[in-house]
PDB file of N, CA, C and O in Angstrom, chain B, residues numbered from 101:
ATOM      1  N   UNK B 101     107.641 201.336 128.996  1.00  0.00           N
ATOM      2  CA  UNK B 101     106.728 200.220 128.915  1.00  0.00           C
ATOM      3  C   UNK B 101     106.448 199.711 130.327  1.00  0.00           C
ATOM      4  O   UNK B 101     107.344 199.665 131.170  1.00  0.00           O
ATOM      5  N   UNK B 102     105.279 199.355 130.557  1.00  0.00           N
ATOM      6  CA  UNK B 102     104.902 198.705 131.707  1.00  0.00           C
ATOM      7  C   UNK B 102     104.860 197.727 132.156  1.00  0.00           C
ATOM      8  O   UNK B 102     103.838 197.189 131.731  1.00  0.00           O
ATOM      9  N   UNK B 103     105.638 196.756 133.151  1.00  0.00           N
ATOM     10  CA  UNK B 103     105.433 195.295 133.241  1.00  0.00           C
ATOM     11  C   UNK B 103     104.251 194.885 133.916  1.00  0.00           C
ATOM     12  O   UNK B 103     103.788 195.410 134.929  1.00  0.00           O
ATOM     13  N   UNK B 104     103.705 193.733 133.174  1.00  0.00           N
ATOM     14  CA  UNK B 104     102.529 193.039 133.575  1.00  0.00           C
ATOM     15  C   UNK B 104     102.017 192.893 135.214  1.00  0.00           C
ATOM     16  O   UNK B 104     102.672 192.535 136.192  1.00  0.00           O
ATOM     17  N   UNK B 105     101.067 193.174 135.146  1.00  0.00           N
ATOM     18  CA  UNK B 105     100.877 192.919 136.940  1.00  0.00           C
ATOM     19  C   UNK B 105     101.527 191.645 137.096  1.00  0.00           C
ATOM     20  O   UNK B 105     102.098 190.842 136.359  1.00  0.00           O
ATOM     21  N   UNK B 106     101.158 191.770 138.659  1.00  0.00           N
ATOM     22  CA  UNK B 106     101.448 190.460 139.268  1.00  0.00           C
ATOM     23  C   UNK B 106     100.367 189.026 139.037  1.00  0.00           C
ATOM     24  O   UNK B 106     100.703 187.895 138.689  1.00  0.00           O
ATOM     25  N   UNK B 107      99.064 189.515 139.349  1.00  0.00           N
ATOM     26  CA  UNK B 107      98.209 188.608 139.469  1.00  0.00           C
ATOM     27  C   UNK B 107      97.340 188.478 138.091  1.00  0.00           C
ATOM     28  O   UNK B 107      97.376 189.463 137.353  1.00  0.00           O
ATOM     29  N   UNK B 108      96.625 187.447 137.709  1.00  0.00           N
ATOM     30  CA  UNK B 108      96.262 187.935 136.767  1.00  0.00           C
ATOM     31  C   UNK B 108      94.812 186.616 136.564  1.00  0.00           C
ATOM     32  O   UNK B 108      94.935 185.644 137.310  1.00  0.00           O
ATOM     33  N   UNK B 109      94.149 186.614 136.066  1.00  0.00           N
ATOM     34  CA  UNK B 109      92.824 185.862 135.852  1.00  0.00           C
ATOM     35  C   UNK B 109      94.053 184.431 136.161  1.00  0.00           C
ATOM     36  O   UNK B 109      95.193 184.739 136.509  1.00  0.00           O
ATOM     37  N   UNK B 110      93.696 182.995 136.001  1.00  0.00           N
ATOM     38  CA  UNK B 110      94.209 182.186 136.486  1.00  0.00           C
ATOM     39  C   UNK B 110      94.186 181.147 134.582  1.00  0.00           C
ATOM     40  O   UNK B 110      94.987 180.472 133.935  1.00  0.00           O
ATOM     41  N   UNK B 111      92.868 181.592 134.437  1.00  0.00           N
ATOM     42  CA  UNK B 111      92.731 181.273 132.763  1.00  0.00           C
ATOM     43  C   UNK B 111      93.351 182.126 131.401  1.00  0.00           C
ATOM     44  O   UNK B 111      93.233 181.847 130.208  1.00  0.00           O
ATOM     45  N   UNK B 112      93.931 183.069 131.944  1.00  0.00           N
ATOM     46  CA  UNK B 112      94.247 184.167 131.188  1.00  0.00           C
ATOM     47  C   UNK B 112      95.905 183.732 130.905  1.00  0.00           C
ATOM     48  O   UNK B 112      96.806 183.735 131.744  1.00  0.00           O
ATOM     49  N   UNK B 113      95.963 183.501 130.001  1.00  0.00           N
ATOM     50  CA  UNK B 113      98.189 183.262 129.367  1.00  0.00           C
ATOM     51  C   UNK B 113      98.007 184.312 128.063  1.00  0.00           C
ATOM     52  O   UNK B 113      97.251 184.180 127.101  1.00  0.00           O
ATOM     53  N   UNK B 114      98.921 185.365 128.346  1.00  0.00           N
ATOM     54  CA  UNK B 114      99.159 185.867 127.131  1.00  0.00           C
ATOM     55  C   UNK B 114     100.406 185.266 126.522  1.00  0.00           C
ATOM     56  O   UNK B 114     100.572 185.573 125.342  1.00  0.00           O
ATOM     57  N   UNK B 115     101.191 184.590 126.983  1.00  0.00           N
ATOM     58  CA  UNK B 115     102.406 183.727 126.381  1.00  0.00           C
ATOM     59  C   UNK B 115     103.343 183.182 127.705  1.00  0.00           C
ATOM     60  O   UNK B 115     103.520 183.689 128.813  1.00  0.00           O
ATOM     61  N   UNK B 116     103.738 182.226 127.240  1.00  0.00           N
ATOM     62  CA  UNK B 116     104.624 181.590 128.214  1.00  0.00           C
ATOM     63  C   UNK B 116     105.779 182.524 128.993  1.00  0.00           C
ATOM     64  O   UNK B 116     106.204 182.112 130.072  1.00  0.00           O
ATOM     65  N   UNK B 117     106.165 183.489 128.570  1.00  0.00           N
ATOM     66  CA  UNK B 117     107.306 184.553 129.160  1.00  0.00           C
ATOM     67  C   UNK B 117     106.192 185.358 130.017  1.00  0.00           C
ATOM     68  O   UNK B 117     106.708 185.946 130.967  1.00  0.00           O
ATOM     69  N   UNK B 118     105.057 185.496 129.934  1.00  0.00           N
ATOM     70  CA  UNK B 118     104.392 186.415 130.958  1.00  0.00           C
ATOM     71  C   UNK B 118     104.174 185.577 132.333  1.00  0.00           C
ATOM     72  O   UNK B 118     104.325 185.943 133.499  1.00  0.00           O
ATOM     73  N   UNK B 119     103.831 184.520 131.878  1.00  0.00           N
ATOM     74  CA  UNK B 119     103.438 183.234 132.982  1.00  0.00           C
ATOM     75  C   UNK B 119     104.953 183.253 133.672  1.00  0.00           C
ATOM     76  O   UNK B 119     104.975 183.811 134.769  1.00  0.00           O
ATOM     77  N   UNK B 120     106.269 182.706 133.177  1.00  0.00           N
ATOM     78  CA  UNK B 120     107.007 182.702 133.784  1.00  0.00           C
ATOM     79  C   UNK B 120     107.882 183.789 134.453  1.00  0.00           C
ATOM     80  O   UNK B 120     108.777 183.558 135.266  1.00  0.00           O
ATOM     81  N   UNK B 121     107.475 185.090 133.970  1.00  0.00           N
ATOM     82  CA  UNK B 121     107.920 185.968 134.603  1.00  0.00           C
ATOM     83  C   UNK B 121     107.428 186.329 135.604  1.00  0.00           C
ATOM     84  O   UNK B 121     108.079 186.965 136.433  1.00  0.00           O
ATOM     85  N   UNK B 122     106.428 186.078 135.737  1.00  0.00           N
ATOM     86  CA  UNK B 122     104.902 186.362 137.352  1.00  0.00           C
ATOM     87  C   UNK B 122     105.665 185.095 137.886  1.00  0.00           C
ATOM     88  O   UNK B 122     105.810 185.436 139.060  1.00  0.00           O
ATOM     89  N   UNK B 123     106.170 184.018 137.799  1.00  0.00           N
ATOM     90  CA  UNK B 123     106.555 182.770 138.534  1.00  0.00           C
ATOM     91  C   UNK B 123     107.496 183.215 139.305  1.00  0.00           C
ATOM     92  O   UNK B 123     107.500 183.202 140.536  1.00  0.00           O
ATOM     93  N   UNK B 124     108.633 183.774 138.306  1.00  0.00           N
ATOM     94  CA  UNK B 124     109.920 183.963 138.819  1.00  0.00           C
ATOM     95  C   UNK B 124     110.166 185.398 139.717  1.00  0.00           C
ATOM     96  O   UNK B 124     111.285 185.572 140.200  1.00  0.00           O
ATOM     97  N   UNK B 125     109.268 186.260 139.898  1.00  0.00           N
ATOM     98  CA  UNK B 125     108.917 187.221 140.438  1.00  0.00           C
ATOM     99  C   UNK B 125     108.429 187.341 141.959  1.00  0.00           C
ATOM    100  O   UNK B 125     108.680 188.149 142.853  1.00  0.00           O
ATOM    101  N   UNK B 126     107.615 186.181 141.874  1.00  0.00           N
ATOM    102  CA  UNK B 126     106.903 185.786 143.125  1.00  0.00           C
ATOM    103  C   UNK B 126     107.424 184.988 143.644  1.00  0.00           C
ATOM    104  O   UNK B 126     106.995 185.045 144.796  1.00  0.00           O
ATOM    105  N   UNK B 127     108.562 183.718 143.533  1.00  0.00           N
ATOM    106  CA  UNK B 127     109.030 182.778 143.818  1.00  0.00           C
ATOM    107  C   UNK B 127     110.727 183.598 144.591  1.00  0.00           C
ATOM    108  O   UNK B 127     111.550 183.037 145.316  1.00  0.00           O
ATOM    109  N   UNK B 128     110.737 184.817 144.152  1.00  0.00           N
ATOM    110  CA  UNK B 128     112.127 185.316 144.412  1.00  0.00           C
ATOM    111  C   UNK B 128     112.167 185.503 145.714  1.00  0.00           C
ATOM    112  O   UNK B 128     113.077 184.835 146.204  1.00  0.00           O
ATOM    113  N   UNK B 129     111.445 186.261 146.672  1.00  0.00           N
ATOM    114  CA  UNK B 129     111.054 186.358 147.915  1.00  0.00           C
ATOM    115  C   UNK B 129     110.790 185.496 148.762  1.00  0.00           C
ATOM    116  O   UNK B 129     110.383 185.774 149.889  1.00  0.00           O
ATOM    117  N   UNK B 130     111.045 183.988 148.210  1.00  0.00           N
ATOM    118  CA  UNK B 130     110.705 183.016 149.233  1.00  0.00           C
ATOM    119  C   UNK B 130     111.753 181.744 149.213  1.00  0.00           C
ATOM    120  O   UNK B 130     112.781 181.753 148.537  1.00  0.00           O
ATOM    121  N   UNK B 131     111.536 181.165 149.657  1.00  0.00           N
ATOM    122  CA  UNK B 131     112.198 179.724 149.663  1.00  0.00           C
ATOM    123  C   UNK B 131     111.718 178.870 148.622  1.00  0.00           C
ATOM    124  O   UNK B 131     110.572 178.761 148.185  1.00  0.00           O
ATOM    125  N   UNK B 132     112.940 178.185 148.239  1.00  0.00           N
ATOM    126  CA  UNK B 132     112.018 177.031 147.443  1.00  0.00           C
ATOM    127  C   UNK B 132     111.683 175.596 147.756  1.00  0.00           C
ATOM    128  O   UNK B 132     112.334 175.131 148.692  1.00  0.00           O
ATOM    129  N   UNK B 133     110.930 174.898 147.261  1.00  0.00           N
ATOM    130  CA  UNK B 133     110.721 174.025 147.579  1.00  0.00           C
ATOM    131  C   UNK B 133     110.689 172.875 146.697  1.00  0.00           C
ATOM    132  O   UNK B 133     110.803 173.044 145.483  1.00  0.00           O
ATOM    133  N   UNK B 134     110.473 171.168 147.440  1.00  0.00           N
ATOM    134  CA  UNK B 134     110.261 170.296 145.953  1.00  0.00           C
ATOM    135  C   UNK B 134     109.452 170.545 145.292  1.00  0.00           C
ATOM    136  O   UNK B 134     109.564 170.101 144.150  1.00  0.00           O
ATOM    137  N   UNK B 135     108.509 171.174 145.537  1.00  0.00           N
ATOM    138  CA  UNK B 135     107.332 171.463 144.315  1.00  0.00           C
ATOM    139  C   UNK B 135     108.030 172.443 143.142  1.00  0.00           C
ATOM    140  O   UNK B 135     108.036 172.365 141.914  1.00  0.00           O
ATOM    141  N   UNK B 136     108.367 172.996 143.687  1.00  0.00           N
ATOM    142  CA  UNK B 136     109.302 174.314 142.794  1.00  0.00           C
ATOM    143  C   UNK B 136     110.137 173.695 141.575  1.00  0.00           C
ATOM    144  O   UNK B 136     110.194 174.076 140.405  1.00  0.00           O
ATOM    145  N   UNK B 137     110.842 172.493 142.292  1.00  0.00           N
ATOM    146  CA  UNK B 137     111.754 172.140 141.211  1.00  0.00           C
ATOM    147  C   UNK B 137     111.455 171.447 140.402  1.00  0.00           C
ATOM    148  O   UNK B 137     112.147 171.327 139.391  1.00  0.00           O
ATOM    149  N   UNK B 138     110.247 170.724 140.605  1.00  0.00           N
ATOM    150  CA  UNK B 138     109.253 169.916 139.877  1.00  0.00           C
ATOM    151  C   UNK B 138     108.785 170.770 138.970  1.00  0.00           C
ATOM    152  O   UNK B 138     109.357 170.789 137.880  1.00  0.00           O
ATOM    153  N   UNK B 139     107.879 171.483 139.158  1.00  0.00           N
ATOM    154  CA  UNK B 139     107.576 172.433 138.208  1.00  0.00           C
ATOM    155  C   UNK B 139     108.123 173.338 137.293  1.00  0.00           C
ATOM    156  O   UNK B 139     107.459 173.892 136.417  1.00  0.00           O
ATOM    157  N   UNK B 140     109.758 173.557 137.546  1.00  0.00           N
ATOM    158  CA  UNK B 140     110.816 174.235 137.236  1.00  0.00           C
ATOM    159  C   UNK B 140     110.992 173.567 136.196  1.00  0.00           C
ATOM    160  O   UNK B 140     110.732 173.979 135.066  1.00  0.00           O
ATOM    161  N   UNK B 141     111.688 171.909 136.610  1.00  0.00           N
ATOM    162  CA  UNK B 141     111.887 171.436 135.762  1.00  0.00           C
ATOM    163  C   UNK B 141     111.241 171.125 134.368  1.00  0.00           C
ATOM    164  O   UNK B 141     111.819 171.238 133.287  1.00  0.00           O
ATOM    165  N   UNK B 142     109.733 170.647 134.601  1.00  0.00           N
ATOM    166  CA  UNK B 142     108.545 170.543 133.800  1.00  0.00           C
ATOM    167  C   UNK B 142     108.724 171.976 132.966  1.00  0.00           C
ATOM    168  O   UNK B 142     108.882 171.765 131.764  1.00  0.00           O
ATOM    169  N   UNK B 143     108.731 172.874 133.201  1.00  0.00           N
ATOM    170  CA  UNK B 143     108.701 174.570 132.651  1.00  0.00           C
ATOM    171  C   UNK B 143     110.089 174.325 131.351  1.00  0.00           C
ATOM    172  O   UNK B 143     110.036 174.381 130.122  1.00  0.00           O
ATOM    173  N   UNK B 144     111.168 174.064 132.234  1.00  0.00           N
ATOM    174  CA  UNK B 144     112.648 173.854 131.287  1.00  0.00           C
ATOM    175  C   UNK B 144     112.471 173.456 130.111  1.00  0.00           C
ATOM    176  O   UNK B 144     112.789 173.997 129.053  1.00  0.00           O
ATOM    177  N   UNK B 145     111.560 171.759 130.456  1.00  0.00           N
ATOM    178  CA  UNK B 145     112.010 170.535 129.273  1.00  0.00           C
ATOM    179  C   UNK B 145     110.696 170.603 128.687  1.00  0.00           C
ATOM    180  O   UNK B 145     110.248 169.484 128.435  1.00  0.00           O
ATOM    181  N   UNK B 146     109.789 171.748 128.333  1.00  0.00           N
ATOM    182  CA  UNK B 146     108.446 171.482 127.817  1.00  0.00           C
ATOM    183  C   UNK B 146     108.630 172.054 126.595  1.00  0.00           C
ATOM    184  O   UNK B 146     107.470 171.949 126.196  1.00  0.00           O
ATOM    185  N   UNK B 147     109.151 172.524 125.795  1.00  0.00           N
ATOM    186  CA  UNK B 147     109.831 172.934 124.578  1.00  0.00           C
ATOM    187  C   UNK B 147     110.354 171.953 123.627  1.00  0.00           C
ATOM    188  O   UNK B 147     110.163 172.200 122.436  1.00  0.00           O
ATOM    189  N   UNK B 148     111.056 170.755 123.982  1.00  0.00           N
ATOM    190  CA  UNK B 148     111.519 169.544 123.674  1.00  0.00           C
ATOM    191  C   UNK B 148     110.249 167.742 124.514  1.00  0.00           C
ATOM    192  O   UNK B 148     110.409 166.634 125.026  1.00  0.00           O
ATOM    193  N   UNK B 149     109.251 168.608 124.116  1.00  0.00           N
ATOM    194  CA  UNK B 149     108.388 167.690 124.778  1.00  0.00           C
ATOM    195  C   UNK B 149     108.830 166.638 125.581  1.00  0.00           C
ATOM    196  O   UNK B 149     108.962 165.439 125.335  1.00  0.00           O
ATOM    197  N   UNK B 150     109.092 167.478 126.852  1.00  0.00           N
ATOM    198  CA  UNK B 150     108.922 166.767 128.385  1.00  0.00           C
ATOM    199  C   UNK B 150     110.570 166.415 127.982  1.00  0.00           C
ATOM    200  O   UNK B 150     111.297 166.594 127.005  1.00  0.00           O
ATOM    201  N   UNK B 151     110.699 165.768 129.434  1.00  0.00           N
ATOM    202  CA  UNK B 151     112.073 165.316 129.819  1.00  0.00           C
ATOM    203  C   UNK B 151     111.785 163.963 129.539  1.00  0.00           C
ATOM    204  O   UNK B 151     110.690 163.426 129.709  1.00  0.00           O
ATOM    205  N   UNK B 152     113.174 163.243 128.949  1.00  0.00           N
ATOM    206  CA  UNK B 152     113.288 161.727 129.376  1.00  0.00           C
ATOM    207  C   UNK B 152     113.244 161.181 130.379  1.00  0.00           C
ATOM    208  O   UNK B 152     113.608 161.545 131.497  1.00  0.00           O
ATOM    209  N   UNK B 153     112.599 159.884 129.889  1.00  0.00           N
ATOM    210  CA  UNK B 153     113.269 159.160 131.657  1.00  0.00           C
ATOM    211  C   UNK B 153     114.107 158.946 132.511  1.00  0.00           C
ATOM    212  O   UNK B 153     114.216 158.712 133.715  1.00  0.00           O
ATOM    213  N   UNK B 154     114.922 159.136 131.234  1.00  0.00           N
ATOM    214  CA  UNK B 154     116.460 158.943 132.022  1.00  0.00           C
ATOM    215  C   UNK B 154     116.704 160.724 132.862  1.00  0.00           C
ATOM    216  O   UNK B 154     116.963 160.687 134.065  1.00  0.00           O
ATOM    217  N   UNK B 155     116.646 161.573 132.457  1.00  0.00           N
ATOM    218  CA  UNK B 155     116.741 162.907 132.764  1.00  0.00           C
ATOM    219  C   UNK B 155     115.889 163.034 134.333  1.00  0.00           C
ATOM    220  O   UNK B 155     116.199 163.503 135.429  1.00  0.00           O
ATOM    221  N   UNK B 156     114.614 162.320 133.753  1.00  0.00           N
ATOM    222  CA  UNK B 156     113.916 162.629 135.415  1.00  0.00           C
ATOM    223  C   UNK B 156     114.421 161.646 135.857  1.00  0.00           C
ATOM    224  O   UNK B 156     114.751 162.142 136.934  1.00  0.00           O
ATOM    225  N   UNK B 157     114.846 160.388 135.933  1.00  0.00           N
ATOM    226  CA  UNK B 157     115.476 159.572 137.463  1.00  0.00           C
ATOM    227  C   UNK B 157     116.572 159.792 137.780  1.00  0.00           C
ATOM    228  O   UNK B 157     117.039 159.224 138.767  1.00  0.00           O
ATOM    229  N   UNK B 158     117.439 160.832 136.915  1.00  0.00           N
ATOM    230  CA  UNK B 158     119.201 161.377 137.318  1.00  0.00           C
ATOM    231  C   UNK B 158     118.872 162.712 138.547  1.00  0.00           C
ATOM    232  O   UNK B 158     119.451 163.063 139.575  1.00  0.00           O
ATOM    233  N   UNK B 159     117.632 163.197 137.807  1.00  0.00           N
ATOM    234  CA  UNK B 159     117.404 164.693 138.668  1.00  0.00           C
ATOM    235  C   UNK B 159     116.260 163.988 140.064  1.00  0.00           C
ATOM    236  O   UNK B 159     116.628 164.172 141.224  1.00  0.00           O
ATOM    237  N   UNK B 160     115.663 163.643 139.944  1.00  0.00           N
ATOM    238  CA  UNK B 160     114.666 163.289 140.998  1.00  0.00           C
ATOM    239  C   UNK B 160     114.473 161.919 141.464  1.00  0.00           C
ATOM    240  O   UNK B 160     113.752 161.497 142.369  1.00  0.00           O
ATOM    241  N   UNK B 161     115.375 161.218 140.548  1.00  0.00           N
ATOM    242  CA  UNK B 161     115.320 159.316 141.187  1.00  0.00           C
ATOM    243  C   UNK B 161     114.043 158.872 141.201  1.00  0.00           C
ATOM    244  O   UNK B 161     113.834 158.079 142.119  1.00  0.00           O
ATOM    245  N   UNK B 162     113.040 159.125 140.450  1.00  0.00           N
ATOM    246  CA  UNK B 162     111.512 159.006 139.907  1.00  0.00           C
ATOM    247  C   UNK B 162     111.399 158.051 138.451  1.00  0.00           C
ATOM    248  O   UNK B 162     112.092 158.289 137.461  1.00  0.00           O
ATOM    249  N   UNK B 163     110.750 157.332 138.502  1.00  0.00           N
ATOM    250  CA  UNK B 163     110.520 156.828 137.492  1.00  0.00           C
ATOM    251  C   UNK B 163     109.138 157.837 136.747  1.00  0.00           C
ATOM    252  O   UNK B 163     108.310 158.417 137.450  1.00  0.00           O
ATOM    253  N   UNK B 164     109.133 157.868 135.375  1.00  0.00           N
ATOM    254  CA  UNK B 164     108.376 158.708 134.478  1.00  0.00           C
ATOM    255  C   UNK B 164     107.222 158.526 134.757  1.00  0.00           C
ATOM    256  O   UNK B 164     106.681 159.617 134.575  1.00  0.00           O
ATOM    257  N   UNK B 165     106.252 157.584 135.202  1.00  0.00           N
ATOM    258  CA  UNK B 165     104.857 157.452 135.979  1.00  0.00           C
ATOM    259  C   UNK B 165     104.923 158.397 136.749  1.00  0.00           C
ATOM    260  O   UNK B 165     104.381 159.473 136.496  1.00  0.00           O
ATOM    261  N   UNK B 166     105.823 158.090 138.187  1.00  0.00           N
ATOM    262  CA  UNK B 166     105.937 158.834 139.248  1.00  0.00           C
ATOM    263  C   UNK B 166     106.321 160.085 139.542  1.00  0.00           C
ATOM    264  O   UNK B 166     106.292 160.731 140.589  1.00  0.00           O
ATOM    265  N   UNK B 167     106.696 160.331 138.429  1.00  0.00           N
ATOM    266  CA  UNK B 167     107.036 162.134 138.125  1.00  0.00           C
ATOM    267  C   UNK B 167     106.159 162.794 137.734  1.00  0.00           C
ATOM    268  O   UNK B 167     105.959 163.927 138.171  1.00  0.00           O
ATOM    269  N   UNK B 168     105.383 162.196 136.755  1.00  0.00           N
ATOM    270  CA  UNK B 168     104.373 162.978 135.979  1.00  0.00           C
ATOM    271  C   UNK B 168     103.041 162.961 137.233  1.00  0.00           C
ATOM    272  O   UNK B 168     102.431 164.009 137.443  1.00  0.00           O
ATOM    273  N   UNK B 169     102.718 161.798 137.938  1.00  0.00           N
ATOM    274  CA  UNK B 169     101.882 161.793 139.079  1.00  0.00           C
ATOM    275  C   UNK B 169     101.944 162.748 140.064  1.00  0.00           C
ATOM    276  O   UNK B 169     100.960 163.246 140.611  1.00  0.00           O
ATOM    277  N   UNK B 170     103.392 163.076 140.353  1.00  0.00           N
ATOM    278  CA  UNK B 170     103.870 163.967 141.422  1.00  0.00           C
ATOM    279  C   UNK B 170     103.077 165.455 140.713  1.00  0.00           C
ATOM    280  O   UNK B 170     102.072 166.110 140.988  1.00  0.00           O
ATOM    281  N   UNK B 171     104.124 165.526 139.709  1.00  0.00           N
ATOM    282  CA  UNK B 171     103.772 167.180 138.862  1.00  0.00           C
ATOM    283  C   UNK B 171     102.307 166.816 138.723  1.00  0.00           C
ATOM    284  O   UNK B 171     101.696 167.878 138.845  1.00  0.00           O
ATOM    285  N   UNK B 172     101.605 166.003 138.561  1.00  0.00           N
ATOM    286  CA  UNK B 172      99.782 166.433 138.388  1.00  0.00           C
ATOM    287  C   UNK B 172      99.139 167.171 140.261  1.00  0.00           C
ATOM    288  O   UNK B 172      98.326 168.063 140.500  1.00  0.00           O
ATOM    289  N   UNK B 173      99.692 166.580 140.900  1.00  0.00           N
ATOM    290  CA  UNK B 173      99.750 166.952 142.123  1.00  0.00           C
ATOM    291  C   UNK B 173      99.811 168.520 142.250  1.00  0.00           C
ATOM    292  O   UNK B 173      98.897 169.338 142.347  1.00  0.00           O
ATOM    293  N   UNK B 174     101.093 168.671 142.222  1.00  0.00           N
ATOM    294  CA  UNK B 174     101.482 169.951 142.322  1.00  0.00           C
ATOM    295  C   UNK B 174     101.250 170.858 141.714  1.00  0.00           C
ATOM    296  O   UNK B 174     101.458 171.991 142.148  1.00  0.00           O
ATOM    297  N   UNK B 175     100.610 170.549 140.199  1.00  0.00           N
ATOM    298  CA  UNK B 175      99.980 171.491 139.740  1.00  0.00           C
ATOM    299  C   UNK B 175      98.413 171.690 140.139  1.00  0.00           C
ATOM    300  O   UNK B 175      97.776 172.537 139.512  1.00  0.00           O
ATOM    301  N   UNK B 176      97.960 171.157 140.862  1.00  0.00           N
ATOM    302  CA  UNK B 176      96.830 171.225 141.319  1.00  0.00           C
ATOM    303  C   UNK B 176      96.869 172.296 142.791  1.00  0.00           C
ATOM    304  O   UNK B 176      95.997 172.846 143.465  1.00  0.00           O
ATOM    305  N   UNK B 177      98.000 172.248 142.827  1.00  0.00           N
ATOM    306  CA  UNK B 177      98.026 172.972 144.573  1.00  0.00           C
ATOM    307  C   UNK B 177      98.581 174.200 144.486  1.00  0.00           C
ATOM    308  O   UNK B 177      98.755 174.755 143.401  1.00  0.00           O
ATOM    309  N   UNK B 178      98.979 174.843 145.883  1.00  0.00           N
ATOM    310  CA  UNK B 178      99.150 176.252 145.979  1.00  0.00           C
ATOM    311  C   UNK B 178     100.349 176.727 144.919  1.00  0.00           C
ATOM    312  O   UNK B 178     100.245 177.790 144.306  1.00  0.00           O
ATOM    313  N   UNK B 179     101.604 175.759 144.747  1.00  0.00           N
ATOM    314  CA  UNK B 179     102.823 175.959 144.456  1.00  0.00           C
ATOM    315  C   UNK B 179     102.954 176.493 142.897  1.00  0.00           C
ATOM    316  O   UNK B 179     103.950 177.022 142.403  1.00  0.00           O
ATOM    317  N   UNK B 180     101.478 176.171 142.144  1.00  0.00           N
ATOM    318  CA  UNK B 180     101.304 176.067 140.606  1.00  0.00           C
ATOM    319  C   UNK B 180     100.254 177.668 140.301  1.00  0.00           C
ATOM    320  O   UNK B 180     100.015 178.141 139.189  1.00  0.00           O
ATOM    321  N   UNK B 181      99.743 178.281 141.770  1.00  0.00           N
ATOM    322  CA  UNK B 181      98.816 178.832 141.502  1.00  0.00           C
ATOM    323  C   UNK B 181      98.811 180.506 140.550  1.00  0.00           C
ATOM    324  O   UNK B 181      97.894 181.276 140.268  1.00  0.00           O
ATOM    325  N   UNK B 182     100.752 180.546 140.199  1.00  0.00           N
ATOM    326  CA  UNK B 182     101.065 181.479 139.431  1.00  0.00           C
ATOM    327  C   UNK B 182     100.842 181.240 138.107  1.00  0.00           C
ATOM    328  O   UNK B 182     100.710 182.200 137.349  1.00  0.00           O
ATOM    329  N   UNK B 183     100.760 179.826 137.597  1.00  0.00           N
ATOM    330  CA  UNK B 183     100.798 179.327 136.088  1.00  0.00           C
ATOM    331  C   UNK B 183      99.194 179.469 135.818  1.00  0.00           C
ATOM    332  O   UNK B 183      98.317 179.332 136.671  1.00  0.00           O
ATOM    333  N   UNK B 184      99.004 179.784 134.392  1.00  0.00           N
ATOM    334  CA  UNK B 184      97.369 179.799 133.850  1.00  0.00           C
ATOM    335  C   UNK B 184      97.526 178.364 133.534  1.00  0.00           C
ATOM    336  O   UNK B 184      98.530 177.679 133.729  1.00  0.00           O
ATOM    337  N   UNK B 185      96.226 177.946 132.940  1.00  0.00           N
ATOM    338  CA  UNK B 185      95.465 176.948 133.036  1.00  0.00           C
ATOM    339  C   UNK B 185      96.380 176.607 131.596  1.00  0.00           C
ATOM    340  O   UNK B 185      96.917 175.509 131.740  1.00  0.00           O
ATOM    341  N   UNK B 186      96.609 177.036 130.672  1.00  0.00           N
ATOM    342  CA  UNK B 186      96.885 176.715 129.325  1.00  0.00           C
ATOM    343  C   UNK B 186      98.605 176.373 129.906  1.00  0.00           C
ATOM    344  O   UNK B 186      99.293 175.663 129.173  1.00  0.00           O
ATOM    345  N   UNK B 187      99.012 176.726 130.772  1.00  0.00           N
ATOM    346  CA  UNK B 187     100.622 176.590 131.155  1.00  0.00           C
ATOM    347  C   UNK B 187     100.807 175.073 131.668  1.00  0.00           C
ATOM    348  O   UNK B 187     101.753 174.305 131.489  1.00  0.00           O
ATOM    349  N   UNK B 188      99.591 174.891 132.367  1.00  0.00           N
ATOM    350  CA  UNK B 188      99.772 173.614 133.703  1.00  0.00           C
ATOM    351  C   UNK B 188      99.216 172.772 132.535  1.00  0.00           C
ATOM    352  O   UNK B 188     100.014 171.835 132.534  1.00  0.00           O
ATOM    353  N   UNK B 189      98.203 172.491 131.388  1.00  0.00           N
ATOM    354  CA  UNK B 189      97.593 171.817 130.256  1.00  0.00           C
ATOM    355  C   UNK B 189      98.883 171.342 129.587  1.00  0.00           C
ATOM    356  O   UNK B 189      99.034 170.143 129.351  1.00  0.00           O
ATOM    357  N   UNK B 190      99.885 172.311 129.250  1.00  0.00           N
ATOM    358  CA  UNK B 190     100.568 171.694 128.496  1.00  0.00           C
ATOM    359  C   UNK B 190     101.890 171.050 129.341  1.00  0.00           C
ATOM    360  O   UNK B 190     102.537 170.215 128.709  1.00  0.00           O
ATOM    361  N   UNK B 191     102.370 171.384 130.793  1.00  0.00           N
ATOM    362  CA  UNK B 191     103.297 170.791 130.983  1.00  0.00           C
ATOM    363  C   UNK B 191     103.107 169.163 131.632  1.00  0.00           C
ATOM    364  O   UNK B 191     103.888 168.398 132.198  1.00  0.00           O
ATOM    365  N   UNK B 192     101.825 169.081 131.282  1.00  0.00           N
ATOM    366  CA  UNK B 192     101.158 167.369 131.569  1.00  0.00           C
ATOM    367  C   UNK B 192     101.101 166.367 129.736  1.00  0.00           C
ATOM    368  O   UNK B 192     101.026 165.204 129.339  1.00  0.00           O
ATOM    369  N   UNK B 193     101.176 167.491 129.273  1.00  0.00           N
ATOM    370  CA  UNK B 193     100.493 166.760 127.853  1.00  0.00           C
ATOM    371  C   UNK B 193     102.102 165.465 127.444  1.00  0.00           C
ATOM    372  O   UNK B 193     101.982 165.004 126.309  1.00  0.00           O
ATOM    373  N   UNK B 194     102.814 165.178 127.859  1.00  0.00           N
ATOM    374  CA  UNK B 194     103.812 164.606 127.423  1.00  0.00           C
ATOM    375  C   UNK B 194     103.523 163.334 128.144  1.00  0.00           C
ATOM    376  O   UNK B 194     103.937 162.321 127.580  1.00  0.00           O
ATOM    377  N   UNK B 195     102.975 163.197 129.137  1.00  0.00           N
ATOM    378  CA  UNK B 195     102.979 162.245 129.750  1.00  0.00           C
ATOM    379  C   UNK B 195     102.697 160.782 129.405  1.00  0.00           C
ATOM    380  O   UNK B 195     102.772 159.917 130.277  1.00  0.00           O
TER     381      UNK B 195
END
């Protein structure tokens, strides 16, 4: 069997394990950063719709406004540009 390219339309999700496997693929070769863990995290707790508040001010000392503001950020920028559009849609929808 063949694994999925790397790159792929930006609108195109065939399921959340393809998205995060192109993440974790491309992210291996580099450093990480706060954007990373932001988005990491968002990726983790989006199954159990979003993290608590209490969860994001233990991990990031953010209040739930200011987290979700941050992650709209970052999904807008270079750091998100592995996730499709249907990936970054839903890890905002909790907000």
């Amino acid at each position: 069997m063949n694994a999925p390219p790397l790159t792929r339309p930006a609108s195109q999700c065939l399921d959340d394990h393809v998205c995060l496997r192109v993440r974790r693929q491309l992210a291996s070769g580099r450093r990480r950063t706060y954007s990373d863990e932001l988005l990491d995290f968002a990726i983790t707790w989006r199954h159990w719709h979003g993290p608590s508040a209490e969860d994001i001010f233990v991990t990031f000392g953010l209040t739930r406004r200011a987290y979700y503001s941050r992650l709209s950020q970052v999904l807008d920028g270079p750091a998100a540009s592995d996730l499709c559009s249907t990936m970054k849609a839903n890890l905002l929808q909790y907000r």
